[in-house]
C-alpha positions in Angstrom: 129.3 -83.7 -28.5 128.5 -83.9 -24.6 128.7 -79.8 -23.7 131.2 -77.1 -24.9 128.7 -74.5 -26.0 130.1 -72.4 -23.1 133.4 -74.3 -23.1 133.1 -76.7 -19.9 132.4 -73.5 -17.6 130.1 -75.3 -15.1 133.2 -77.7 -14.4 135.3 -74.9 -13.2 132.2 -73.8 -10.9 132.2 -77.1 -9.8 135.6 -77.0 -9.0 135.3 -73.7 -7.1 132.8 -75.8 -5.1 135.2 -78.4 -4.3 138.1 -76.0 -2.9 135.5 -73.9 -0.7 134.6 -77.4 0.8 138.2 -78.6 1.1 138.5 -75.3 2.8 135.8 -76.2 5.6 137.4 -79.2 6.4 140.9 -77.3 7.7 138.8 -75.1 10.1 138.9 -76.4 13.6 135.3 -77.4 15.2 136.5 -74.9 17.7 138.6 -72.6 16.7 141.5 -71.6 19.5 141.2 -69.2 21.9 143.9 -67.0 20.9 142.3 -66.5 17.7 142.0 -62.9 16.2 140.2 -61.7 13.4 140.4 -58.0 11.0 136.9 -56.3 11.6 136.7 -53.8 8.5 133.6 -52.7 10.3 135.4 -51.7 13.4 139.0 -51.0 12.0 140.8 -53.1 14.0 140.9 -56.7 15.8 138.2 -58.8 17.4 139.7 -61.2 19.7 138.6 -64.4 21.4 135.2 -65.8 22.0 133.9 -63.0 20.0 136.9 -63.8 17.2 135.6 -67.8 17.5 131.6 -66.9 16.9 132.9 -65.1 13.5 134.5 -67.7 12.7 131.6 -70.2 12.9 130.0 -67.5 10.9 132.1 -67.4 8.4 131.8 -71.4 7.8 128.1 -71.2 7.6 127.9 -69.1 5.1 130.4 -70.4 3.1 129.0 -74.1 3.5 125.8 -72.1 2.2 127.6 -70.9 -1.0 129.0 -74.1 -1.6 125.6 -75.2 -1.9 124.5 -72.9 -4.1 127.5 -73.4 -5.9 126.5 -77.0 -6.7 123.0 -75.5 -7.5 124.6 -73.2 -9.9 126.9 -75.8 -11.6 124.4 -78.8 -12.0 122.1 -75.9 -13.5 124.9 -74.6 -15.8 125.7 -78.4 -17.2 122.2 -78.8 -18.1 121.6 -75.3 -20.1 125.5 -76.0 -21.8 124.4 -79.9 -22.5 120.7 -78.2 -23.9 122.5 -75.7 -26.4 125.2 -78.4 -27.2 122.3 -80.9 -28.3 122.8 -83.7 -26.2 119.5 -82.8 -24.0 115.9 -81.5 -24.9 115.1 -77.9 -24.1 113.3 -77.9 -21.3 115.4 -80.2 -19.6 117.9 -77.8 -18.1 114.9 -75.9 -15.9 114.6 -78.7 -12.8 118.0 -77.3 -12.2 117.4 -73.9 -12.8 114.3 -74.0 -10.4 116.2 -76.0 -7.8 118.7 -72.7 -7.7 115.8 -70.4 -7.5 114.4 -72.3 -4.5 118.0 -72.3 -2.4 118.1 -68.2 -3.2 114.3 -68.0 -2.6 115.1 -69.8 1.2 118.4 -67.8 1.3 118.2 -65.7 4.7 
């Protein structure tokens, strides 16, 4: 049967994975100096160097998710592939403990 137990859902975290990292690509290594960012925090703009550092930010931690992401999805396979029959129980938790280590390192 190859999956479907929980109807392909890992693929479309997978997938989610793939856009956040096509996402990273567009962001300049540096972004302009004219750039501007919302601050919720503050209500109002933060402008550029300090604009640029969020920025960098912002693609760390999103480069971080997508990791996690990946985690997530190879982890999700396995336990839809375990329930579906095409793998033994058991082998869906090197996955599962390979998420719990990235959140276990998260900062």
């Amino acid at each position: 049967m190859s999956g479907g137990r929980y109807h392909y859902a890992y693929q479309h975290i997978g997938t989610l994975a793939d856009d956040l990292e096509a996402e990273l690509g567009r962001t300049p290594a540096e972004p302009p100096p004219d750039a501007r960012v919302w601050s919720r925090e503050r209500r109002g703009w933060i402008e550029g160097e300090e604009a640029a550092a969020v920025l960098r930010a912002v693609d760390a931690e999103r480069a971080w998710l997508v990791r996690v992401l990946r985690a997530v999805g190879k982890a999700a396979h396995d336990v839809e592939w375990v329930d579906s029959g095409d793998y033994g129980p058991g082998d869906e938790v090197e996955a599962i403990r390979a998420v719990r280590a990235l959140l276990e390192r998260a900062p």
